[in-house]
N, C-alpha and C positions, 0 to 999 in steps of 0.2 A: 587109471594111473592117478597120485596124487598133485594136487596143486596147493603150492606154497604163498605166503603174499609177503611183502617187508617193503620199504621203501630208504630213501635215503636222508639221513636228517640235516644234511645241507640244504640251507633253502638259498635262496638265488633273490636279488632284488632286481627290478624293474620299474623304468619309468622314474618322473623327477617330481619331488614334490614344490618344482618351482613355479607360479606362476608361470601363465603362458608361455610354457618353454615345451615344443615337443622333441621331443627324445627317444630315438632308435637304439636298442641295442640289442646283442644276442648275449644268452649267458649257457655255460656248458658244464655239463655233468660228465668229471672225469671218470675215467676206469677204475681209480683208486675210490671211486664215490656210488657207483652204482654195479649192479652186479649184471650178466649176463648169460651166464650159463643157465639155461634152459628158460630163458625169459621168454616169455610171447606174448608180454605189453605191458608196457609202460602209461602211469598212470598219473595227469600231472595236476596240480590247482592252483588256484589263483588263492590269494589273499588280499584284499584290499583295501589300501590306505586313502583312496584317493574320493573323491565325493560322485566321477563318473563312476564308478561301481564298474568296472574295466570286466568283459566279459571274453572268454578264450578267441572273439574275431577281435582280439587287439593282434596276435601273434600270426605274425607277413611268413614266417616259415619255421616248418618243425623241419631235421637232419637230424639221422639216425647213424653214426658211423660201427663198421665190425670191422678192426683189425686195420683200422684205415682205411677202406672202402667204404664210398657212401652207398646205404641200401634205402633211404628214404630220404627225400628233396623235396619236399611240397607246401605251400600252404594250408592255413588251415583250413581255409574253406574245399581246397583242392581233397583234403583226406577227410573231412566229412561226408564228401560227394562221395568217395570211395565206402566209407562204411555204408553209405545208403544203397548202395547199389550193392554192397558184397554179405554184406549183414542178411542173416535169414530174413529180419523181420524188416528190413529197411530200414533201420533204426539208425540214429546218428547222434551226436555232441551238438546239443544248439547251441549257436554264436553268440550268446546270452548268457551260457552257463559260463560256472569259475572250472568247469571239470572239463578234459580234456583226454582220451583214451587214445593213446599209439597204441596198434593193435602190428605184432609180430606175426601172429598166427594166421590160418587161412580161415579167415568171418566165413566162408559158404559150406565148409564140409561139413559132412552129416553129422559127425558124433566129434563132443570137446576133445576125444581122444585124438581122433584125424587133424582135426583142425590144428593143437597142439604137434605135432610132428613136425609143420612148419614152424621155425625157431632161427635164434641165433648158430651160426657154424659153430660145428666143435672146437672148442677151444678159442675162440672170440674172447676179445677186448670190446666193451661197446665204449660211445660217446652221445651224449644227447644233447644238442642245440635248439635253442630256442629265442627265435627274432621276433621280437615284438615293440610294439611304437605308442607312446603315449598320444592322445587329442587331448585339446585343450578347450573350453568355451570361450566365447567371449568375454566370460567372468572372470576368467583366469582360473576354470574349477579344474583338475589334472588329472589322471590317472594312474597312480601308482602303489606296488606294493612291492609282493612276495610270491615267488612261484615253491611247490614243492613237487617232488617226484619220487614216487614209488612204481611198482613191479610186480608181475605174476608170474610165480616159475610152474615150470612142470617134471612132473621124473621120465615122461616120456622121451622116449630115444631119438631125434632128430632125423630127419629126411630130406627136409628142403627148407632154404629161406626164402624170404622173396624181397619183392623189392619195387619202389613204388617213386620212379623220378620223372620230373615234370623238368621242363626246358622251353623257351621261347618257341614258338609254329615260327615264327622269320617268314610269314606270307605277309604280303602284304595288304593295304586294303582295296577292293575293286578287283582282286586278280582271279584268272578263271584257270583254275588248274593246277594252281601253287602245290609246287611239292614242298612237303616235311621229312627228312629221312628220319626212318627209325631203329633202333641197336637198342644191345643192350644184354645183358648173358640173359641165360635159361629161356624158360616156355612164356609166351604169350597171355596170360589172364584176361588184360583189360585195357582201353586206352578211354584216354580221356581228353575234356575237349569244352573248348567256350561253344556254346551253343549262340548265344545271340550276336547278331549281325554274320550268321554264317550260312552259305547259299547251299554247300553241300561238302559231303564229308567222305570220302572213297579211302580205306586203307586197305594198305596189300602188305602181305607177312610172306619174308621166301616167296616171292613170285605169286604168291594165290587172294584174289581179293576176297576178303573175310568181311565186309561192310562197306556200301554205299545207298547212301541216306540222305533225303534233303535236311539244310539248317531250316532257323523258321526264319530268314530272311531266302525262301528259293525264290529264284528268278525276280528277287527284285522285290518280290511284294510278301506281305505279313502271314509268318503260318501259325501253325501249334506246334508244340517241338517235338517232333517225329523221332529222335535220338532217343528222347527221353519216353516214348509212348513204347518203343518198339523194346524198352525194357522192362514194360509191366509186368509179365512172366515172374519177373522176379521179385518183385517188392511187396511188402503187405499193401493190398489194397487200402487198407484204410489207414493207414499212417500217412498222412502230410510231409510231401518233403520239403527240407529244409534250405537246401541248397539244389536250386533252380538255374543260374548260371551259367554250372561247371557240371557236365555229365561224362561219366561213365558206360561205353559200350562193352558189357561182357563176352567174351569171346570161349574161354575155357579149350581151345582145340589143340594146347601141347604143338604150336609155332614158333622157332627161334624167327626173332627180327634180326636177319641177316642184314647188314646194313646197306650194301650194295643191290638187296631186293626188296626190300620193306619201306616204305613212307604212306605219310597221308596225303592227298591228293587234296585241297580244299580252292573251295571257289568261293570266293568273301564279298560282304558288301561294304559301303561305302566309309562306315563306322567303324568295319573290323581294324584292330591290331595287330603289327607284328609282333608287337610283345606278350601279346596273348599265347598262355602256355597251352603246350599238351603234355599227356603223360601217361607214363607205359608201366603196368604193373607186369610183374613178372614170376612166377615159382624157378629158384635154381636146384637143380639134386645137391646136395652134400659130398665132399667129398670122403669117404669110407679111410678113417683113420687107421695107421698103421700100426701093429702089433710092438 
Protein backbone atom coordinates (compact mmCIF):
# COMPACT_ATOMS: atom_id res chain seq x y z
CA UNK A 1 0.00 0.00 0.00
CA UNK A 2 1.12 3.57 -0.59
CA UNK A 3 2.47 6.10 2.05
CA UNK A 4 1.88 9.78 1.94
CA UNK A 5 4.11 12.55 3.94
CA UNK A 6 2.81 16.50 4.52
CA UNK A 7 3.26 18.19 7.68
CA UNK A 8 1.62 21.20 9.27
CA UNK A 9 2.93 24.82 8.57
CA UNK A 10 2.01 26.10 12.02
CA UNK A 11 4.88 26.15 13.98
CA UNK A 12 4.50 26.49 17.80
CA UNK A 13 6.97 28.72 19.92
CA UNK A 14 8.58 27.46 23.01
CA UNK A 15 10.46 28.47 25.82
CA UNK A 16 11.60 32.31 26.71
CA UNK A 17 14.16 34.30 25.39
CA UNK A 18 14.46 35.96 28.79
CA UNK A 19 17.33 35.64 30.76
CA UNK A 20 17.18 33.24 33.56
CA UNK A 21 13.65 32.77 33.39
CA UNK A 22 12.62 29.06 33.11
CA UNK A 23 9.54 28.36 31.49
CA UNK A 24 7.01 25.41 31.14
CA UNK A 25 4.55 25.38 28.67
CA UNK A 26 2.55 23.05 26.40
CA UNK A 27 1.52 24.03 22.98
CA UNK A 28 -1.15 21.95 20.79
CA UNK A 29 -1.85 21.10 17.26
CA UNK A 30 -5.60 21.45 16.55
CA UNK A 31 -7.80 19.18 14.22
CA UNK A 32 -8.18 22.06 12.02
CA UNK A 33 -4.14 22.09 11.80
CA UNK A 34 -3.15 18.47 11.48
CA UNK A 35 -4.53 15.68 9.62
CA UNK A 36 -5.34 12.21 10.82
CA UNK A 37 -6.91 9.92 8.77
CA UNK A 38 -4.73 7.17 8.21
CA UNK A 39 -1.75 8.88 10.08
CA UNK A 40 0.77 6.40 11.81
CA UNK A 41 3.33 9.06 12.97
CA UNK A 42 3.85 12.04 13.70
CA UNK A 43 6.94 13.70 13.11
CA UNK A 44 8.05 16.74 15.19
CA UNK A 45 11.58 19.29 15.30
CA UNK A 46 12.92 21.45 17.17
CA UNK A 47 14.28 24.90 15.89
CA UNK A 48 16.52 26.81 17.96
CA UNK A 49 16.96 30.22 18.99
CA UNK A 50 18.39 29.80 22.13
CA UNK A 51 22.35 29.22 22.71
CA UNK A 52 21.54 25.82 24.90
CA UNK A 53 20.96 24.11 21.51
CA UNK A 54 17.61 22.63 23.48
CA UNK A 55 17.45 18.88 22.38
CA UNK A 56 13.88 16.71 22.19
CA UNK A 57 14.77 15.72 26.46
CA UNK A 58 13.60 19.35 26.91
CA UNK A 59 9.89 17.97 26.26
CA UNK A 60 8.43 16.51 30.19
CA UNK A 61 5.31 15.15 27.80
CA UNK A 62 4.10 14.17 24.43
CA UNK A 63 -0.31 13.51 24.34
CA UNK A 64 -1.78 12.31 21.47
CA UNK A 65 -5.62 12.77 21.64
CA UNK A 66 -8.45 10.88 18.85
CA UNK A 67 -11.83 12.22 19.17
CA UNK A 68 -11.10 13.34 22.74
CA UNK A 69 -9.57 10.37 24.07
CA UNK A 70 -6.26 10.33 25.06
CA UNK A 71 -4.21 7.38 23.24
CA UNK A 72 -0.72 8.49 24.20
CA UNK A 73 0.49 10.30 27.87
CA UNK A 74 4.15 9.84 28.08
CA UNK A 75 7.36 11.35 28.33
CA UNK A 76 9.76 11.74 26.20
CA UNK A 77 12.29 9.71 27.59
CA UNK A 78 9.19 7.21 28.45
CA UNK A 79 8.40 6.81 24.49
CA UNK A 80 12.08 6.54 23.47
CA UNK A 81 12.24 3.67 25.89
CA UNK A 82 9.36 2.27 24.08
CA UNK A 83 10.62 2.58 20.41
CA UNK A 84 13.77 0.85 21.79
CA UNK A 85 12.21 -2.04 22.98
CA UNK A 86 9.37 -2.17 19.97
CA UNK A 87 11.56 -1.12 17.07
CA UNK A 88 13.00 -4.10 15.06
CA UNK A 89 16.37 -2.76 15.38
CA UNK A 90 16.07 -1.06 18.91
CA UNK A 91 16.53 2.00 17.48
CA UNK A 92 15.29 5.28 19.23
CA UNK A 93 15.22 9.42 19.06
CA UNK A 94 18.33 10.57 21.04
CA UNK A 95 17.66 13.13 23.70
CA UNK A 96 20.11 15.20 21.92
CA UNK A 97 18.53 15.28 18.81
CA UNK A 98 15.95 18.38 17.46
CA UNK A 99 13.94 15.30 15.83
CA UNK A 100 11.47 13.55 17.53
CA UNK A 101 9.21 10.59 15.90
CA UNK A 102 5.33 9.68 17.49
CA UNK A 103 5.14 6.45 16.11
CA UNK A 104 1.09 5.37 15.63
CA UNK A 105 1.78 2.20 14.13
CA UNK A 106 2.85 -1.05 15.52
CA UNK A 107 7.23 -0.55 15.36
CA UNK A 108 7.42 -4.66 15.80
CA UNK A 109 5.26 -6.28 12.83
CA UNK A 110 6.92 -7.98 10.20
CA UNK A 111 5.97 -6.10 7.08
CA UNK A 112 5.37 -1.72 6.89
CA UNK A 113 2.11 -3.09 5.55
CA UNK A 114 0.99 -4.94 9.19
CA UNK A 115 2.57 -2.33 11.09
CA UNK A 116 0.48 0.38 9.29
CA UNK A 117 -2.85 -1.28 10.08
CA UNK A 118 -2.29 0.02 13.39
CA UNK A 119 -3.51 3.78 13.01
CA UNK A 120 -5.74 6.44 14.00
CA UNK A 121 -9.85 5.01 14.44
CA UNK A 122 -11.98 5.69 11.55
CA UNK A 123 -13.01 8.78 11.38
CA UNK A 124 -10.82 10.56 14.17
CA UNK A 125 -10.15 14.00 14.96
CA UNK A 126 -6.44 14.02 16.30
CA UNK A 127 -4.74 16.69 18.82
CA UNK A 128 -0.99 16.80 19.52
CA UNK A 129 0.48 18.23 22.86
CA UNK A 130 3.59 19.03 23.65
CA UNK A 131 5.13 20.14 27.25
CA UNK A 132 8.38 21.17 27.35
CA UNK A 133 10.46 23.48 29.79
CA UNK A 134 13.24 25.63 29.20
CA UNK A 135 16.98 25.51 31.55
CA UNK A 136 18.72 28.08 32.07
CA UNK A 137 22.69 28.49 33.01
CA UNK A 138 24.14 30.31 35.29
CA UNK A 139 24.96 32.86 32.44
CA UNK A 140 21.60 33.36 31.96
CA UNK A 141 22.00 31.29 28.38
CA UNK A 142 18.07 29.94 27.67
CA UNK A 143 16.62 27.65 25.61
CA UNK A 144 14.23 28.59 23.21
CA UNK A 145 12.57 28.47 19.72
CA UNK A 146 10.24 26.75 17.44
CA UNK A 147 8.74 23.38 17.25
CA UNK A 148 7.31 22.00 13.86
CA UNK A 149 5.08 18.88 13.02
CA UNK A 150 4.47 16.78 10.30
CA UNK A 151 2.89 13.33 9.43
CA UNK A 152 2.97 9.89 7.52
CA UNK A 153 -0.21 8.47 6.21
CA UNK A 154 -1.09 5.32 4.81
CA UNK A 155 -4.00 3.99 2.30
CA UNK A 156 -3.92 0.99 4.33
CA UNK A 157 -7.28 0.01 5.91
CA UNK A 158 -7.08 0.19 9.73
CA UNK A 159 -7.44 -2.67 12.33
CA UNK A 160 -6.39 -1.39 15.44
CA UNK A 161 -4.91 1.55 17.44
CA UNK A 162 -3.04 1.34 20.31
CA UNK A 163 -2.22 3.27 23.00
CA UNK A 164 0.76 4.04 25.27
CA UNK A 165 -0.22 5.72 28.95
CA UNK A 166 1.97 6.18 31.80
CA UNK A 167 0.50 7.17 35.40
CA UNK A 168 2.17 7.54 38.87
CA UNK A 169 3.25 3.47 40.40
CA UNK A 170 1.70 5.38 44.00
CA UNK A 171 4.26 2.67 45.77
CA UNK A 172 5.86 3.97 47.86
CA UNK A 173 9.60 3.79 48.99
CA UNK A 174 10.83 0.78 51.13
CA UNK A 175 7.41 -1.09 50.44
CA UNK A 176 7.43 -4.92 49.96
CA UNK A 177 4.53 -5.83 47.78
CA UNK A 178 3.19 -2.41 46.62
CA UNK A 179 0.42 -2.99 44.31
CA UNK A 180 -0.10 -0.83 41.02
CA UNK A 181 -3.51 -1.40 39.46
CA UNK A 182 -3.69 -1.66 35.92
CA UNK A 183 -6.80 -0.88 33.03
CA UNK A 184 -7.01 0.25 30.21
CA UNK A 185 -9.16 -1.06 26.82
CA UNK A 186 -7.76 -3.50 24.39
CA UNK A 187 -4.81 -6.26 24.50
CA UNK A 188 -1.73 -6.04 26.51
CA UNK A 189 1.61 -5.26 24.42
CA UNK A 190 4.01 -3.84 26.99
CA UNK A 191 4.38 -2.33 30.49
CA UNK A 192 6.82 -0.33 31.55
CA UNK A 193 8.75 0.74 34.49
CA UNK A 194 11.74 2.76 36.42
CA UNK A 195 14.10 0.27 36.92
CA UNK A 196 16.42 1.88 39.40
CA UNK A 197 16.06 1.63 43.11
CA UNK A 198 13.47 -1.21 42.36
CA UNK A 199 13.65 -4.69 44.34
CA UNK A 200 11.30 -6.45 42.19
CA UNK A 201 8.67 -6.25 39.65
CA UNK A 202 5.57 -9.10 39.55
CA UNK A 203 2.70 -8.08 37.06
CA UNK A 204 -0.44 -10.09 36.72
CA UNK A 205 -3.06 -9.33 33.55
CA UNK A 206 -6.68 -11.00 34.26
CA UNK A 207 -5.67 -13.09 37.08
CA UNK A 208 -2.25 -14.60 35.18
CA UNK A 209 1.23 -13.55 36.23
CA UNK A 210 2.87 -12.76 32.86
CA UNK A 211 6.46 -11.26 34.72
CA UNK A 212 8.35 -11.56 37.86
CA UNK A 213 11.75 -10.07 37.78
CA UNK A 214 14.17 -8.71 40.15
CA UNK A 215 14.99 -4.65 40.01
CA UNK A 216 18.70 -4.04 40.13
CA UNK A 217 18.30 -2.85 43.70
CA UNK A 218 16.95 -6.91 44.76
CA UNK A 219 17.16 -7.49 48.41
CA UNK A 220 18.85 -4.59 49.24
CA UNK A 221 21.96 -4.84 47.42
CA UNK A 222 23.46 -3.66 43.73
CA UNK A 223 22.49 -5.88 40.53
CA UNK A 224 22.50 -5.63 36.64
CA UNK A 225 19.23 -4.77 35.39
CA UNK A 226 17.63 -8.18 34.78
CA UNK A 227 14.34 -6.26 33.25
CA UNK A 228 16.40 -5.01 30.77
CA UNK A 229 18.66 -8.24 30.02
CA UNK A 230 15.72 -10.57 29.94
CA UNK A 231 14.72 -8.36 26.78
CA UNK A 232 17.71 -8.94 24.79
CA UNK A 233 15.73 -11.37 22.48
CA UNK A 234 14.61 -8.42 21.11
CA UNK A 235 16.89 -5.60 20.47
CA UNK A 236 19.84 -5.29 18.07
CA UNK A 237 22.62 -6.45 19.87
CA UNK A 238 24.76 -3.94 18.79
CA UNK A 239 22.90 -0.76 19.00
CA UNK A 240 23.55 1.08 22.38
CA UNK A 241 20.58 1.95 24.33
CA UNK A 242 19.76 5.17 25.01
CA UNK A 243 17.44 5.16 27.59
CA UNK A 244 18.68 3.05 30.50
CA UNK A 245 16.24 4.19 33.35
CA UNK A 246 12.89 3.48 31.89
CA UNK A 247 12.31 -0.09 30.51
CA UNK A 248 10.02 -1.75 28.73
CA UNK A 249 8.91 -5.55 29.40
CA UNK A 250 7.29 -7.01 26.10
CA UNK A 251 4.59 -9.09 26.60
CA UNK A 252 2.58 -9.52 23.03
CA UNK A 253 0.09 -12.37 24.61
CA UNK A 254 -3.42 -10.60 23.59
CA UNK A 255 -4.35 -9.90 27.73
CA UNK A 256 -7.05 -7.36 28.59
CA UNK A 257 -5.94 -5.39 31.98
CA UNK A 258 -8.98 -6.00 33.73
CA UNK A 259 -8.65 -3.70 36.30
CA UNK A 260 -10.08 -5.56 39.31
CA UNK A 261 -7.31 -8.42 38.14
CA UNK A 262 -4.40 -6.88 36.79
CA UNK A 263 -1.56 -4.68 38.80
CA UNK A 264 2.09 -4.54 39.38
CA UNK A 265 3.22 -5.93 42.45
CA UNK A 266 6.57 -3.88 43.19
CA UNK A 267 9.01 -4.07 46.23
CA UNK A 268 11.15 -0.84 46.25
CA UNK A 269 14.16 0.48 47.81
CA UNK A 270 14.83 3.29 49.83
CA UNK A 271 15.41 5.88 47.01
CA UNK A 272 12.43 4.75 45.00
CA UNK A 273 9.29 7.21 44.21
CA UNK A 274 5.88 7.19 44.35
CA UNK A 275 5.86 9.49 41.57
CA UNK A 276 7.69 7.19 39.52
CA UNK A 277 5.66 6.29 36.44
CA UNK A 278 4.56 3.06 34.83
CA UNK A 279 3.08 2.47 31.63
CA UNK A 280 0.77 0.13 29.68
CA UNK A 281 0.97 -0.15 26.00
CA UNK A 282 -1.86 -1.47 24.49
CA UNK A 283 -3.32 -2.75 20.70
CA UNK A 284 -7.41 -1.81 20.67
CA UNK A 285 -9.43 -3.66 17.39
CA UNK A 286 -11.28 -0.93 15.66
CA UNK A 287 -14.61 -0.64 15.52
CA UNK A 288 -16.11 -1.93 11.91
CA UNK A 289 -17.90 1.25 10.51
CA UNK A 290 -21.39 1.10 9.50
CA UNK A 291 -22.71 0.93 5.96
Amino acid sequence: MARTYSFSPSTKDFGSSTADADVTGTVIWSPAEIDAAGVVAFHLIIRNQGSENAGIDIISRVRVKANGQTVMDVSSEQLRAFQERFSPKGNSDLGTSTLLTIPLNSLDAKTDDDGDRCQFMPGASATVEITSSTVTTTGGATEFGQFLLGWTKTTVAPEFYHTLLAQPANVSASATNGRSPLGGPGFVQGLGIVTANLGRMRAVLSGLEVANLPGATYNGQTWGDMIRASQSLYENPDDASDVSAFQFVKLNQGLEANPATSWLELTTGGSWSASNEIAVYTLVPVQPQRA
